[in-house]
LUMDRENMAR-80516 format. One line per 3 residues: number of its first residue (from 1); for each residue x, y, z of C-alpha. Coordinates in steps of 0.25 Angstrom, whole numbers. Layout:
NUM = X,Y,Z  ...
This chain:
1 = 94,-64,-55  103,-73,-50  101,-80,-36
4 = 116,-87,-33  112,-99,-22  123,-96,-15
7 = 119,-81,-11  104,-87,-9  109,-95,3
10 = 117,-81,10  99,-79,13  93,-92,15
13 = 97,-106,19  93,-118,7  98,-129,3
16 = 88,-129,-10  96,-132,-23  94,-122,-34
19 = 86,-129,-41  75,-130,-29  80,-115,-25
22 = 76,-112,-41  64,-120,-41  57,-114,-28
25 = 60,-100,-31  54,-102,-43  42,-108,-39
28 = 39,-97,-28  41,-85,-40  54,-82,-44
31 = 60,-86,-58  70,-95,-59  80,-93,-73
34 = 90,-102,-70  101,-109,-61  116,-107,-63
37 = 127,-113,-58  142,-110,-56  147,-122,-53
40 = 142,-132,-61  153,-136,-70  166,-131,-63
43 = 174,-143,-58  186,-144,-50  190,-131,-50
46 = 198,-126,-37  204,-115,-29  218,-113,-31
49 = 230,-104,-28  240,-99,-37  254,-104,-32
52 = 262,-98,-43  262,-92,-57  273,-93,-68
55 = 274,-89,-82  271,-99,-92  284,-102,-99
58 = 277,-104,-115  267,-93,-113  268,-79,-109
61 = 252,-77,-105  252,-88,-96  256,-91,-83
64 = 258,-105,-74  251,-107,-61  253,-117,-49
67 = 239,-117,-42  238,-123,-30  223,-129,-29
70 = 224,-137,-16  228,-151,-18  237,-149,-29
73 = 244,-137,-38  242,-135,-53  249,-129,-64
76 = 239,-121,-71  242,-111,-85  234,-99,-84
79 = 236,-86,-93  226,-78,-81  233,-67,-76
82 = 226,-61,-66  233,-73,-56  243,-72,-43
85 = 249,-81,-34  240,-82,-23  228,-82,-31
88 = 217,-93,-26  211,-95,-40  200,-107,-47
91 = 207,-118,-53  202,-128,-63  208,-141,-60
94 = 210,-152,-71  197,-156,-75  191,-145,-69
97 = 176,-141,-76  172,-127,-79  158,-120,-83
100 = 164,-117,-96  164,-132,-101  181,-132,-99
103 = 188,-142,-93  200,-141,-87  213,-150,-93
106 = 227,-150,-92  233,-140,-101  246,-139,-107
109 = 247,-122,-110  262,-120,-117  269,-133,-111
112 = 261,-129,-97  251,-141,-92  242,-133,-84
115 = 232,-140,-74  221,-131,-72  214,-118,-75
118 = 212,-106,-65  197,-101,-69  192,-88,-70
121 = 177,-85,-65  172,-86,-81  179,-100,-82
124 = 171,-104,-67  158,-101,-74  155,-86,-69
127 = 148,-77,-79  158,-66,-87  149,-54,-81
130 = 151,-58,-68  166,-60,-66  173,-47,-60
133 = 182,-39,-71  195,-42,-63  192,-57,-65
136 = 188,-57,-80  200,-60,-87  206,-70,-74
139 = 205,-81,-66  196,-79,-55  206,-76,-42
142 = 198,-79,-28  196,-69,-17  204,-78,-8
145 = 212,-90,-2  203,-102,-5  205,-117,-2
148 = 214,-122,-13  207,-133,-20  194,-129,-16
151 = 181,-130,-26  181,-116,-34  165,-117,-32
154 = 168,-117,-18  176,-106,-18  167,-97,-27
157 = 154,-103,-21  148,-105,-32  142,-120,-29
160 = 130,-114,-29  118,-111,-39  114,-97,-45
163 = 98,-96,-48  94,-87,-59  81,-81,-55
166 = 72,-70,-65  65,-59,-57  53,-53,-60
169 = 53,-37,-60  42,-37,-47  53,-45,-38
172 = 65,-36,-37  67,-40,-24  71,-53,-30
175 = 83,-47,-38  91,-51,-26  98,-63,-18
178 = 89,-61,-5  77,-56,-13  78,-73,-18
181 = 82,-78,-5  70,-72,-1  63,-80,-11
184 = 68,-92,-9  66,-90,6  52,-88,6
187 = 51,-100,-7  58,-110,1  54,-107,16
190 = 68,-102,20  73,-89,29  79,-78,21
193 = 91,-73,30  95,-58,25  109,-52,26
196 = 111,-46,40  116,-34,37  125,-27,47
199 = 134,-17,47  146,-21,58  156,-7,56
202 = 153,7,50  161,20,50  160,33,47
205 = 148,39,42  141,41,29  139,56,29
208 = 154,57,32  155,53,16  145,55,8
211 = 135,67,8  122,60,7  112,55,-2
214 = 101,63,-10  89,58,-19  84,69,-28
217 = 73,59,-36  61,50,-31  67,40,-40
220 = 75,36,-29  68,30,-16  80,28,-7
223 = 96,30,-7  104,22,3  119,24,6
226 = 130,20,12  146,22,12  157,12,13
229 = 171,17,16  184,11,16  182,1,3
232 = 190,-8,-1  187,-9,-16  190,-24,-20
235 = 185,-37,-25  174,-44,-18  173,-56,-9
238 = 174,-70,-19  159,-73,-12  155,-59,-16
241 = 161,-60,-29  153,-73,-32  139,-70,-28
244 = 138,-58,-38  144,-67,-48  135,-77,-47
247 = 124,-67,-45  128,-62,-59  136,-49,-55
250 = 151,-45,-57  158,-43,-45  166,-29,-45
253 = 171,-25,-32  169,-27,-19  158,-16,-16
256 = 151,-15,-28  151,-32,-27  143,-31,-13
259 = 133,-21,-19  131,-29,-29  130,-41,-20
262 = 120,-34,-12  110,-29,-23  109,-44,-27
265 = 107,-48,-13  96,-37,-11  92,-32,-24
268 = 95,-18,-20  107,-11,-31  118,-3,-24
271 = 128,5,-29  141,11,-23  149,22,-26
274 = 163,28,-23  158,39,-12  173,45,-18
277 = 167,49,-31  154,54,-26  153,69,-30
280 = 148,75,-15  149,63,-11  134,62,-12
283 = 123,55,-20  111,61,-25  102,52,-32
286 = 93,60,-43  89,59,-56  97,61,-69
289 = 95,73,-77  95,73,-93  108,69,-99
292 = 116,66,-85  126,55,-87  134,44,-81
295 = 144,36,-83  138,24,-76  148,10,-72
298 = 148,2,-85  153,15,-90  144,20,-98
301 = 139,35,-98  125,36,-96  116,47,-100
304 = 103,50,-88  92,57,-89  82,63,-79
307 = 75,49,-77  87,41,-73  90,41,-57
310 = 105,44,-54  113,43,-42  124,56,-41
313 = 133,63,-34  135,79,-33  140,80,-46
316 = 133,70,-55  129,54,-57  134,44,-51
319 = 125,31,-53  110,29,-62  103,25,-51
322 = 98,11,-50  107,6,-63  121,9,-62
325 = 132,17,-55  140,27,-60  155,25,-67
328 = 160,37,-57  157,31,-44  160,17,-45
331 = 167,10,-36  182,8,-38  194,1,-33
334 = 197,14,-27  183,17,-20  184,19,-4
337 = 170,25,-1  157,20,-6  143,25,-5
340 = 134,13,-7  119,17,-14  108,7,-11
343 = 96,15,-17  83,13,-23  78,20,-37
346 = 65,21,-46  64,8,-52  57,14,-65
349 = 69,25,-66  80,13,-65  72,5,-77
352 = 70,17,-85  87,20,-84  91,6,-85
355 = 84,4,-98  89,17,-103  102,16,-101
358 = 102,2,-104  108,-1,-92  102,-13,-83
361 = 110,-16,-70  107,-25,-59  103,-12,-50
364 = 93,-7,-61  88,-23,-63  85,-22,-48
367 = 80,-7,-48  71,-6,-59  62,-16,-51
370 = 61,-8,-40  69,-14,-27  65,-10,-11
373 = 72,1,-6  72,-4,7  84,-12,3
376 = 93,0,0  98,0,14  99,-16,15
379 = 107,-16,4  117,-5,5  118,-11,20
382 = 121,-24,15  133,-18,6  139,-12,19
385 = 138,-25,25  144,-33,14  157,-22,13
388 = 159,-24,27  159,-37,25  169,-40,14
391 = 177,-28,19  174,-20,7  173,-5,15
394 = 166,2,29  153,4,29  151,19,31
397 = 140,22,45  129,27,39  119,27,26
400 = 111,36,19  97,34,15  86,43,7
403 = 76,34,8  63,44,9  52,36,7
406 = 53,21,15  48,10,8  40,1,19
409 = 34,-15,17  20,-12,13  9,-22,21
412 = 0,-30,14  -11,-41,20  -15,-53,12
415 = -28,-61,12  -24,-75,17  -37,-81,9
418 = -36,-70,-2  -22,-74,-7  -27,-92,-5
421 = -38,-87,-14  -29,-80,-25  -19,-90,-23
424 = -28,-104,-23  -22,-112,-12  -23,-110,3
427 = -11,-107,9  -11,-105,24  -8,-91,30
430 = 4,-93,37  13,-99,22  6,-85,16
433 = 15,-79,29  27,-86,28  25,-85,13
436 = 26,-70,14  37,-68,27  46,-75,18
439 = 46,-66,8  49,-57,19  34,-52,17
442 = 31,-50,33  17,-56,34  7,-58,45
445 = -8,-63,48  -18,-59,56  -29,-69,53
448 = -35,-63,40  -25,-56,34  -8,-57,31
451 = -1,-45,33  9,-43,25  23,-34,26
454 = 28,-32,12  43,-30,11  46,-18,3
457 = 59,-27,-7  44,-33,-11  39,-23,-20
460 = 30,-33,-27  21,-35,-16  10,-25,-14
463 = -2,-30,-13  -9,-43,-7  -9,-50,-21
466 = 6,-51,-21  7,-55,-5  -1,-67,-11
469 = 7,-70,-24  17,-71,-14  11,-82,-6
472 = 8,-90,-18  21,-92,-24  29,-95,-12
475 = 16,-105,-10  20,-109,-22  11,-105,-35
478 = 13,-120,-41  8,-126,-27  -7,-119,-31
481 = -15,-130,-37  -24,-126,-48  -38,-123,-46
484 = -49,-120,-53  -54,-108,-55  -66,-103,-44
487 = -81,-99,-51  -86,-99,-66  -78,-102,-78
490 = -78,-89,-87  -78,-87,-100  -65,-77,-106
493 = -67,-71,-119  -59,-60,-126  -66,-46,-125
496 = -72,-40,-137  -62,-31,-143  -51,-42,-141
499 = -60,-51,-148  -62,-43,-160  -46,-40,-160
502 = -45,-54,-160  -55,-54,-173  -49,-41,-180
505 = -35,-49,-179  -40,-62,-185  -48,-54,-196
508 = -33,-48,-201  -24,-59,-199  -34,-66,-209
511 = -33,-54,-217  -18,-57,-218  -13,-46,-207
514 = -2,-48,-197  -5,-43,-185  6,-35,-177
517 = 9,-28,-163  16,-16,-161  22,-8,-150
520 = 12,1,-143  24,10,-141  29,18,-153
523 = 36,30,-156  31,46,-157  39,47,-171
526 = 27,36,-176  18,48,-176  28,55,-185
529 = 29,44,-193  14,41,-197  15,57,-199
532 = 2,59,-188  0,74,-187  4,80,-174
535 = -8,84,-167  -12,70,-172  -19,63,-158
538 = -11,51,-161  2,58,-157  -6,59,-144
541 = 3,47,-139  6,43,-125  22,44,-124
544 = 28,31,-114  36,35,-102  46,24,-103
547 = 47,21,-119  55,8,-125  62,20,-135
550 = 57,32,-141  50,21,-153  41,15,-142
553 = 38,29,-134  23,33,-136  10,23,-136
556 = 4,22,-150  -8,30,-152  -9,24,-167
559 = -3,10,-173  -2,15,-186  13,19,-183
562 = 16,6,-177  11,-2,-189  19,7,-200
565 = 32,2,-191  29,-13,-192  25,-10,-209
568 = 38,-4,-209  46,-13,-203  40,-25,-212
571 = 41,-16,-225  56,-14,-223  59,-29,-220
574 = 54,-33,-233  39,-38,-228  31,-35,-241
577 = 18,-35,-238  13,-32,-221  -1,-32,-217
580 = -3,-32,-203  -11,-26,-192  -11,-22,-177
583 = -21,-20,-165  -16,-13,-155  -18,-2,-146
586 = -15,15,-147  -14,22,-134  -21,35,-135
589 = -19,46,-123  -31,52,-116  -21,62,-112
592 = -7,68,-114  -1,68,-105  -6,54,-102
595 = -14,54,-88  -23,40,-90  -21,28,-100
598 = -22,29,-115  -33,26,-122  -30,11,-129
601 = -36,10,-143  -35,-1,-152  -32,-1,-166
604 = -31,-8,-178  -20,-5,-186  -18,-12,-200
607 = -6,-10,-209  -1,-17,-221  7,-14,-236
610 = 11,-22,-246  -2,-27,-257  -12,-19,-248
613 = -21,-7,-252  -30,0,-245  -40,-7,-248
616 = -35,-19,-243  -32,-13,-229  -47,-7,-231
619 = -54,-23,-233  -46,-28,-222  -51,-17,-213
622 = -64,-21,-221  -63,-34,-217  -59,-36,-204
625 = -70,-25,-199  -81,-33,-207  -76,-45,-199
628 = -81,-37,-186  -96,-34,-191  -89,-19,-195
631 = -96,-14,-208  -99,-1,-214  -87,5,-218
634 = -83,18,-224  -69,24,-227  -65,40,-227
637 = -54,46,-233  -43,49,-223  -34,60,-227
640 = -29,67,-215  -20,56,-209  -7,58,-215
643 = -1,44,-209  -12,38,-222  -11,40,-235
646 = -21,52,-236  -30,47,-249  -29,31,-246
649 = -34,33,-231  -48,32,-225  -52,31,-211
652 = -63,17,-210  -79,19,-204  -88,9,-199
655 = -101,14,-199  -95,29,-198  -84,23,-186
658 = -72,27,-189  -62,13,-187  -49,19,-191
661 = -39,22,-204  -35,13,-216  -26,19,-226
664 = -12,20,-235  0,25,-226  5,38,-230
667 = 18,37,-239  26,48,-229  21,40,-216
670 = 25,26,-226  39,34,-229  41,35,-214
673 = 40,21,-210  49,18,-223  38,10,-230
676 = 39,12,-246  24,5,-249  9,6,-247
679 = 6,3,-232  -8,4,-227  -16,4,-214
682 = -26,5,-206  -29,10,-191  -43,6,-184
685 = -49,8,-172  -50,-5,-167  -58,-1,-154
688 = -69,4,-165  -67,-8,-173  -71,-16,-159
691 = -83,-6,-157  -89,-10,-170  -87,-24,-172
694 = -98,-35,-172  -98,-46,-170  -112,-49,-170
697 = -113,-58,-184  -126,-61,-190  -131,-71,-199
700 = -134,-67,-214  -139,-77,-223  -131,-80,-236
703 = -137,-73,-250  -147,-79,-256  -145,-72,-268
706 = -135,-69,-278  -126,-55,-278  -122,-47,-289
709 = -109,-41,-292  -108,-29,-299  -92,-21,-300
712 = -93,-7,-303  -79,3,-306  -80,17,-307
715 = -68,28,-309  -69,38,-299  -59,49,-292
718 = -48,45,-284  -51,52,-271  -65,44,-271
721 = -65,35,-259  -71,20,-263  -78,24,-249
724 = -86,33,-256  -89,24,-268  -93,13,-260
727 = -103,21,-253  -111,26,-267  -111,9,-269
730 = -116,7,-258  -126,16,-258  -134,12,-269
733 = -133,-2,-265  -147,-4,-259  -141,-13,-250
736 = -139,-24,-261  -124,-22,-263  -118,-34,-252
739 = -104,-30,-255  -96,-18,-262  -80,-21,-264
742 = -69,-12,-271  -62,-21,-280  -52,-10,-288
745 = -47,3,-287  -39,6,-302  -32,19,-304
748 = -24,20,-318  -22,22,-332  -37,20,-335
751 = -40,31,-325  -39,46,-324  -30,50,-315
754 = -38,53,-301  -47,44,-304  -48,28,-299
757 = -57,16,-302  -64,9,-291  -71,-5,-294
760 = -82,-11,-284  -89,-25,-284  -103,-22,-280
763 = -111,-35,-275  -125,-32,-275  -134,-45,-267
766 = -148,-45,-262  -152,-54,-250  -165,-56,-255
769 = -167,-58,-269  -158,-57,-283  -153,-44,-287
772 = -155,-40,-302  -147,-34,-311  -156,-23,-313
775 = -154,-20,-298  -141,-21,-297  -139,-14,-310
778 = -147,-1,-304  -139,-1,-291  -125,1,-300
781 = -131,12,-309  -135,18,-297  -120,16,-289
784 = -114,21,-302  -121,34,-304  -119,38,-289
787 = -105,36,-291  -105,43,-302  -112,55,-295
790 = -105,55,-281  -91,54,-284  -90,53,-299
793 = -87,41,-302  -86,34,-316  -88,19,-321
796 = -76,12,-324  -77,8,-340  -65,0,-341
């Protein structure tokens, strides 16, 4: 927002420079962005008056003017046509300096010296999207007879600073002019002085030419009205004109100039419409239904729907409540009745049709914060004023207001001792009061407690926490000194479960994955994707009311989806090899519709293609459990999940607990995430893994004697899982195997067809004497005739 120091000072007396101005405010809460100035390189430059104008004999697009600037009058070339004789205009002088880095010489244009330059609002250091259209393409022509010779910053009033101030969402009562005068009035210890606003002559009445107001939605707390007559549709007061200019606003017209001017002196938009082009010559304020449009000021036809807030008349819309008027009902040159709007609307609804629309404005900047309705009648009073005032209309006796339920101050107490205690510094009783009454929070004390009278434009305050953040920061939060903390030191540790994350994700990184975070949103079609069965419960998803897009809509119940997209993504930018994994959280529904918080479960999600098998994925699952005092797995085929390939797919046990899935991608679910290789992955319930971990390490004594290794290969079917194989071996171990690993898996032309070779390194150790070949030797005889008996297996013999 942008606090021109000139406006500050209509509602409070200071002769603080910006800088000190900038500095307190700052201090006291409100963010300073920066400090501008218009004047800071314009030199010399005047008032003049146009005396005459001739052609210029040697060019047909440019004329001679003799300008009268006071002392003395100068022969100026100018190829401007938007000038008269008569015109009191800006004039750079010989060695005049402008905001654009020129300085101004005599220059000779076609045998023509010319002594000067007459300066359009660009050339004077004022923004392109704040000049009005008229004065775009021409020198800048003052409103009226000024003293010749006189400093064009004088003229313009622009000596003074503009602050530049960022406002956070909860201080919409900031977003004005008096709103930071009442800052700095309670910063610097000053008295705020408020518009008076009065009225002197009204005529008519307003029934006599409108037919009322009706509000047909809740969205809507309060409609105020009233009617001007008589307009005068022109261009605005030069001091008018300048204040919304340098409060970053285009002047357009004389009435829609002062309600602008009054939403950024109280915060509270306003709209006015031409009363001659209201159907029924009534508004009705409702909402939209499916597919209604409007053609809205910029231009631009916009199509509504049943959660957008409209302003209408009997036969259709006329303005999007809260963001922008409609094109139909604008005010014209030819507008002689207006009905002025001051209204307050659903802040939520506002937001929600900005962003759709993509349409932001400084009404729905001010609205989708939510703003006092109480200031609906100040404002639209304020306006009528202001008419009368520069002689813009009549105000019309009477107003309108559906306002049904009344927004009053709510009262609060505060603990005088409580708030010393929060804040760490005693400040006496009467600075908490003065502290609070200049905010224009009316407070009183009655020996124990502060009694408090919230304003309702101060819709952050509600409970006794925020009455004493207010006395702290206009103490002054750097004016607390340090202190140490009261009672014992405590020890802070991470709980458990964030702990063994920490663990789990320093066991992969070492592995060689990348970890990633993904979007808890993602889209319903995901489900499609991974080809989940209908009446699968993942598709059991919680569906957000107020989505990014249609692609962030629903809160994941799975991250397999989410970890497919980023696969993808890499796969189709040339990455040729991705091993990543991702801890994060699914969102499970105890009901549908939702009627109580999701239920949060953790997961593990591990994805990776390029030189990766499934076994790899399998010993890094392996691993990483192993490293959390996890033991005793077992593997079961998984065939009924169609997202997984459905004979290189098994879910993982611990000890008969179930920890999730680790498989090869299906080729159609691959096909639908455009990936043309082998991708594998696996999905574990990290909650589970965190049940089971320990941690509990306990010391075991090196070997004392030496183990013996023995590799066996035997041919067997290829539906025979290595689960099952592994088991038979270990069976007959009698508790001397240490360690069993697969070392190959062959299928080829030395094999039948259906048929696969599988090779293990059996490590056989006892920890209290040395094995013999003879023992050993039986054990393998023994390992070999089971397999041979249970699933039909053969000994490799080349």
């Amino acid at each position: 927002m942008l606090l021109p120091i000139k406006w500050l000072k209509d509602y409070i007396e200071t002769d603080k420079s910006p800088r000190e101005l900038a500095d307190g405010l700052t201090l006291s809460g409100s963010h300073v962005e920066s400090i501008e100035s218009h004047n800071d390189d314009i030199v010399n430059v005047v008032v003049g008056k146009i005396l005459n104008i001739e052609k210029h004999p040697n060019a047909d697009k440019l004329v001679i003017c003799n300008v009268d600037v006071g002392n003395e009058t100068l022969v100026i070339v100018t190829g401007a046509k938007n000038l008269t004789v008569g015109d009191y205009i800006p004039v750079a002088k010989i060695g005049a300096k402008l905001p654009n880095g020129v300085e101004i010489n005599k220059t000779d244009f076609r045998g023509v010296d010319s002594f000067g330059m007459l300066c359009s609002l660009t050339e004077l250091g004022f923004p392109d999207n704040v000049i009005p259209k008229e004065m775009k393409e021409g020198i800048f022509i003052l409103d009226r007879e000024y003293t010749l010779g006189m400093d064009i910053l004088d003229a313009l009033q622009l000596k003074e600073q503009v602050i530049e101030f960022e406002i956070t969402p909860n201080r919409p009562d900031c977003l004005s002019i008096i709103g930071m005068a009442r800052e700095a009035a309670a910063t610097f210890n000053y008295e705020l002085k408020e518009p008076n606003i009065e009225i002197q002559t009204e005529a008519d009445d307003i029934m006599d030419y409108t037919n009322g107001i009706t509000v047909e939605t809740d969205n809507c707390s309060r409609f105020y009205s009233r009617v001007i007559k008589d307009v005068v549709i022109k261009p605005s007061p030069l001091w008018l004109q300048t204040r919304l200019m340098e409060a970053g606003v285009r002047p357009i017209s004389n009435i829609v100039d002062i309600t602008n001017f009054v939403m950024l002196e109280y915060g509270q938009p306003l709209h006015a419409y031409d009363l001659n082009y209201l159907n029924g010559k009534k508004i009705i304020v409702r909402q939209a239904t499916n597919g209604e449009k409007l053609t809205t000021l910029d231009g631009t036809e916009r199509i509504l729907d049943e959660k957008d807030i409209i302003i209408a008349d009997s036969e259709g819309p006329i303005g999007i409540a809260g963001v922008m008027g409609g094109l139909d009902s604008e005010i014209t040159n030819e507008t002689k009745t207006v009905l002025l709007e001051g209204a307050n609307f659903n802040s939520r609804n506002v937001r929600l049709t900005s962003k759709k629309l993509g349409l932001r404005t400084e009404a729905s900047t001010r609205f989708e914060k939510a703003i006092d309705p109480n200031l609906c009648s100040t404002a639209v009073e304020r306006v009528c004023q202001l008419v009368e005032l520069i002689g813009a209309g009549t105000v019309v006796k009477g107003n309108i207001d559906v306002y049904n339920k009344v927004t009053e101050p709510r009262e609060l107490t505060l603990r005088p001792e409580r708030s010393n205690m929060l804040l760490g510094v005693d400040i006496p009783v009467e600075d908490m009061i003065a502290s609070l009454n200049g905010l224009g929070i009316k407070s009183t004390y009655d020996g124990k407690l502060i009694h408090s009278l919230v304003p309702t434009f101060r819709l952050d305050i509600n409970i006794e926490a925020d009455l004493i953040e207010e006395v702290g920061r206009l103490y002054g939060f750097h004016n607390i000194q340090p202190k140490a903390l009261l009672g014992g030191l405590t020890r802070g540790e991470k709980p458990f479960k964030i702990r063994i994350e920490d663990k789990v994700k320093a066991i992969l990184q070492g592995l060689g994955l990348n970890e990633v975070m993904t979007y808890s949103f993602i889209s319903p079609k995901a489900y499609d994707k991974i080809k989940l069965p209908e009446d699968d419960i993942h598709r059991k998803y919680i569906k957000l009311i107020n989505p990014l897009g249609e692609d962030y809509s629903t809160m994941r119940t799975t991250l397999l989806p989410n970890m497919l997209d980023l696969l993808s993504r890499n796969y189709n930018r040339g990455v040729e090899s991705v091993y990543a994994y991702e801890i994060g959280n699914t969102f499970i529904p105890k009901s549908i519709p939702v009627t109580e918080l999701p239920e949060e479960k953790k997961v593990l999600s591990i994805g990776a293609y390029g030189e990766v098998d499934f076994y790899e994925i399998k010993e890094i699952i392996e691993i990483t459990l192993s490293k959390l005092g996890i033991y005793g797995f077992d593997y079961e085929r998984l065939e009924s999940n169609p997202t997984y390939h459905p004979g290189r797919t098994a879910k993982i046990f611990s000890n008969g607990e179930l920890l999730g899935v680790v498989g090869e991608i299906h080729p159609d679910v691959l096909e639908n995430y455009d990936i043309k290789t082998r991708l594998y992955s696996a999905q574990l319930d990290f909650d589970k893994v965190v049940e089971l971990t320990n941690l509990d390490i306990k010391y075991k004594p090196l070997p004392k004697y030496p183990a013996m290794i023995r590799d066996i290969a035997i041919v067997v079917k290829e539906d025979v899982l290595v689960g099952d194989i592994e088991k038979i071996i270990l069976k007959h171990g009698g508790g001397l195997i240490e360690r069993l690993e697969l070392f190959d898996i062959y299928r080829g032309s030395q094999i039948d067809e259906g048929l696969k070779s599988v090779a293990y390194s059996i490590v056989y150790r006892s920890y209290d004497r040395t094995l013999t070949d003879e023992e050993v030797n039986k054990i393998q005889e023994l390992i070999i005739k089971d397999l041979e008996n249970s699933i039909d297996a053969k000994l490799r013999s080349f």
